[in-house]
N, C-alpha and C positions, 0 to 999 in steps of 0.2 A: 569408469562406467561398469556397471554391470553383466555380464554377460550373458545372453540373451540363454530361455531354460535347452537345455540340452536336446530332450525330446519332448516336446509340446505336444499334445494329440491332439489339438485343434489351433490354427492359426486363420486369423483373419487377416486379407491384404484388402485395405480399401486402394482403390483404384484413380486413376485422374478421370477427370470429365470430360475430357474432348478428346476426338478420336487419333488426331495425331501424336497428343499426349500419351494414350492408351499404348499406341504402337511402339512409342520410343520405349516406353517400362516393361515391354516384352524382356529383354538381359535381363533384367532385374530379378522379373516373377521367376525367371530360367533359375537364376541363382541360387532363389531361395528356396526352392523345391529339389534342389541338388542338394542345399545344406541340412534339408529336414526330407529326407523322402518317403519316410513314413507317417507321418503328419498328413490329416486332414487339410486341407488346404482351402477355403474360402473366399472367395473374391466376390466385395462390395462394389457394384456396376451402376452406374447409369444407365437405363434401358437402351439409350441410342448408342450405346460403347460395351454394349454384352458381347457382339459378334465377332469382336477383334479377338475374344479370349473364350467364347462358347463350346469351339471344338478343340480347346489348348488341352495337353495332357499333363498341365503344368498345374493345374487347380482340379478339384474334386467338384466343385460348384459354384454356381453363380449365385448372389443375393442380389434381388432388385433394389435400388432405394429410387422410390415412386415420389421423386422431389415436386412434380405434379399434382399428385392426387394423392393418397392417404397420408403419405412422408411431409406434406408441406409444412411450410413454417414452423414457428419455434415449436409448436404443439407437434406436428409430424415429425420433428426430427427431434423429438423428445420418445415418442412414440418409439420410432426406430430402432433411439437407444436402447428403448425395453424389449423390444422384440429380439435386437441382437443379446439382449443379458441372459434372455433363455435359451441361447445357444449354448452358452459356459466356452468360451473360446479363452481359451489358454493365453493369448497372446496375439496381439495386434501389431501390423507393421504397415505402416500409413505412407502411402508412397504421393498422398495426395497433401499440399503442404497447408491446406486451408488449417485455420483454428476449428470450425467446422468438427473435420475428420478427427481431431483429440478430444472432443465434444464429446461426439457419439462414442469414441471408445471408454470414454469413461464413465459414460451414462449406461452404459453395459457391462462397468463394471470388470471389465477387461483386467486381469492384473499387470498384464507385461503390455505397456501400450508404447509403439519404438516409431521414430522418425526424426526429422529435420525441427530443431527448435527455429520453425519461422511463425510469423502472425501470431507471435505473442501468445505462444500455446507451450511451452516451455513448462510449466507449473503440473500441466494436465499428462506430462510424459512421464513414464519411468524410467527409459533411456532414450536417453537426449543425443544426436548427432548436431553437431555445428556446423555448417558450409563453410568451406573451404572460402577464404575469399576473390579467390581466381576461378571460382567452377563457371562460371558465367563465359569465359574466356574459351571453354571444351562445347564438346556436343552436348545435349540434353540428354542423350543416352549414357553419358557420363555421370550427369549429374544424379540418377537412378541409382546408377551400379554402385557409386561412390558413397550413397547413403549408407546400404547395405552392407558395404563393406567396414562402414564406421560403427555396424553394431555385432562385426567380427565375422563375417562370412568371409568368403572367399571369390571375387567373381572369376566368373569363367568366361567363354565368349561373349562378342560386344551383338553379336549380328541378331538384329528383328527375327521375328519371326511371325509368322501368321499359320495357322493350316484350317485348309477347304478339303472337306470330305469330296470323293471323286465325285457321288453322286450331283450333287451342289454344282460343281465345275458341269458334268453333261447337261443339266438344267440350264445354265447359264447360257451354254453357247444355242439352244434350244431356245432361249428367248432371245438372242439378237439374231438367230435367223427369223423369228416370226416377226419379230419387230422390223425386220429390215422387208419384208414382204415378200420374203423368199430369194430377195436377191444376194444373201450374203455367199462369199464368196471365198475362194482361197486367192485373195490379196493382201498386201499388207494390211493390218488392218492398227491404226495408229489411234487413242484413246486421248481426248480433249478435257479437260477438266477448267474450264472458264469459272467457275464460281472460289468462294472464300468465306467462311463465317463470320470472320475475325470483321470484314469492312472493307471497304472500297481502293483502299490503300493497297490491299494484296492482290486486288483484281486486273491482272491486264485487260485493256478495253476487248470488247465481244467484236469489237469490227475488225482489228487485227486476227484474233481465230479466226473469225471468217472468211479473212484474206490469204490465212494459215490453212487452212481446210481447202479450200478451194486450187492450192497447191500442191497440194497432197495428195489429190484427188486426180489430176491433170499430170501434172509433171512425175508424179510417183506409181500411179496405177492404182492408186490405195486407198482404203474405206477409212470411215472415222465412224465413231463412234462416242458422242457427247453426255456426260455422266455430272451430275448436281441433283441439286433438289429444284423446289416448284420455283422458288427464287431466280430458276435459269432456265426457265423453258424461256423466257424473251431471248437469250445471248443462243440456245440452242435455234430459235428460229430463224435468226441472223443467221447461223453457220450454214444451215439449209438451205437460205435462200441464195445465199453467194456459190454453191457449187453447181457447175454443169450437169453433174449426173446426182442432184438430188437426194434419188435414193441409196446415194452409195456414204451416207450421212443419217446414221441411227439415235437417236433423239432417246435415252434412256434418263432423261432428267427426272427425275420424281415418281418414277416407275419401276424403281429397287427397292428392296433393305437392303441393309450394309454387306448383307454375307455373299449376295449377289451380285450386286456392284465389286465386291473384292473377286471372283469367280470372275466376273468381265473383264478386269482389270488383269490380272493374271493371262489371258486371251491376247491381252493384244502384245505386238513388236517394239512398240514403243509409246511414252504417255508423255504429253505435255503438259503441264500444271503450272498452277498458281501454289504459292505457298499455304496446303491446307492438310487436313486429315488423310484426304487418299493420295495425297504424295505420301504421302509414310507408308502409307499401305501399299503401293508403288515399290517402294524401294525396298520394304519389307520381302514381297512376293520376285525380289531381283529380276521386274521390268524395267528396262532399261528407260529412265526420263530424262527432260526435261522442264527444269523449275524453274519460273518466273519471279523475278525476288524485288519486292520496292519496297514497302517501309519496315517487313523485317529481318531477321539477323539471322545471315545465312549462314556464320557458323555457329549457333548453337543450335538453330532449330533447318536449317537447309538437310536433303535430304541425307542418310545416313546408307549410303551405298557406294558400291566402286561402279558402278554403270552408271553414271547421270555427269548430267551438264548443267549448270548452275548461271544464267544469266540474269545480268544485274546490271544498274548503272551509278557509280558511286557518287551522290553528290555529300556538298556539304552537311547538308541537313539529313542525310541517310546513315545507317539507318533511324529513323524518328521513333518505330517501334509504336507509331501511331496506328487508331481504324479508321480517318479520315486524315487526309493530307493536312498539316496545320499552316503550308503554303497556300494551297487552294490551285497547286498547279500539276500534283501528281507527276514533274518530270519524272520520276525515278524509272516510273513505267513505261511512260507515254516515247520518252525515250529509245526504247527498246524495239528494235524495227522488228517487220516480218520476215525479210532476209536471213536475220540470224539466226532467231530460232527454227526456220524451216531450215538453216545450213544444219545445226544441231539435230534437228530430227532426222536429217535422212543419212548422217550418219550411223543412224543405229539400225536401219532397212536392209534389207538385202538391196 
């Protein structure tokens, strides 16, 4: 293969689409901005996955692609293309493995367009990387580094990263005491994250949180604070209603952006999760969690930190890698008592 140009004075990284995706290619973007540090550096985002890399000093800028509204369909992402052609970007490294993202680089006209020959976009590359056929069997933060490394870089450390400007961080803690109604507290204060994007299959039931919250509450002296979108103000109301002291259960569902929700996150002692985007971000920001794991695969996508606890129940049919149970019986989760994970959480408390 070729070897990628020496000194590019503009590089575009298109990016994954989903937030936990976003967090694991954090080593990666690290990587490549140590192998080119004079290079312009560009990052193609999804608007809901800007925040993971907004205040990175690892890229020079964000480009939206409005897969929404003006970027849609084959006309919008034809659009795109041209929009990015009059950039003149030297050189593309597509960490996203869609056919899609070699589309756009070459509808822009991109000379050096580098990635993973998957989805049949092989034709559309100048430098082709092959997977490894065991990469599946590593972390997914592996499977990043190890692109980059097959178009001759060097990686350096594996570890996420995230960074919240301090101001961001005092606003944060500024909106769970309003939200808490002035009663927040110096208690523990332990972060619930009951929801999933992916589907039902990642979701431990709301009525064990709430059985989880309400022990945390009592038995630990400790706040919680419930973090999702609009999708979980129902599993948040649950969590509420089952605790004695109510208010000591902050309901930020659908009341964030991302950079906020990560600033809360960062806040609290300990977070409990479902396998989703702010577990990455969890583990990113080295709070100590707890991850809930039924239909997927908690070694390549389980959380990528030495503080965490990883509970699971292995059946035969796990992992399925499914978003609905193709059982219709969800044990994987259903399984998973309240006991254990509350033993797991309060080992990370004072």
């Amino acid at each position: 293969m070729r070897p990628l140009p020496q000194d590019p004075e503009k590089i575009l990284i298109r990016s994954t689409n989903w937030i936990g995706d976003a967090v694991m290619t954090t080593p990666a973007v690290r990587t490549i901005r140590e192998h080119f540090p004079d290079s312009e550096i560009s990052l193609l985002v999804l608007p809901w996955v800007s925040d993971v890399f907004r205040h990175s000093p690892r890229v020079d800028r964000l480009i939206s692609y409005d897969r929404q509204g003006r970027h849609q369909g084959v006309g919008g992402t034809v659009r795109l293309g041209r929009e990015l052609g009059r950039e003149r970007f030297d050189c593309a490294i597509l960490l996203q493995n869609a056919f899609e993202a070699a589309f756009l680089a070459r509808v822009a006209r991109i000379p050096v367009r580098a990635g993973y020959t998957t989805d049949g976009r092989s034709l559309l590359l100048s430098h082709r990387v092959r997977k490894r056929p065991d990469i599946h069997t590593r972390h997914q933060v592996f499977y990043y580094q190890e692109m980059v490394a097959g178009l001759g870089m060097s990686p350096g450390a594996n570890a996420l990263e995230l960074f919240i400007p301090a101001e961001i961080s005092r606003q944060a803690r500024e909106k769970l005491e309003q939200l808490s109604g002035g009663v927040f507290a110096d208690r523990p204060l332990v972060g619930l994250n009951p929801g999933a994007a992916y589907g039902p299959a990642k979701r431990w039931p709301a009525e064990k949180y709430a059985a989880l919250a309400a022990r945390i509450v009592t038995e630990l002296d400790g706040q919680v604070v419930v973090f999702g979108t609009a999708a979980d103000n129902e599993a948040a109301r649950q969590i509420q209603q089952a605790v004695d002291h109510p208010e000591r259960v902050i309901d930020v569902t659908a009341k964030t952006d991302l950079i906020e929700a990560m600033a809360m996150i960062e806040l609290c002692q300990a977070f409990v999760t479902n396998d989703s985007g702010l577990m990455h971000v969890a583990a990113a920001l080295k709070v100590p969690l707890v991850a809930i794991f039924g239909s997927t695969d908690h070694i390549a996508t389980g959380p990528f930190s030495q503080r965490s606890s990883v509970i699971r129940r292995p059946l035969a049919c796990s992992p399925c890698k499914q978003p609905v149970c193709p059982e219709q019986h969800l044990q994987c989760l259903r399984l998973i008592g309240v006991d254990e994970v509350f033993a797991a959480t309060a080992t990370f408390l004072p």
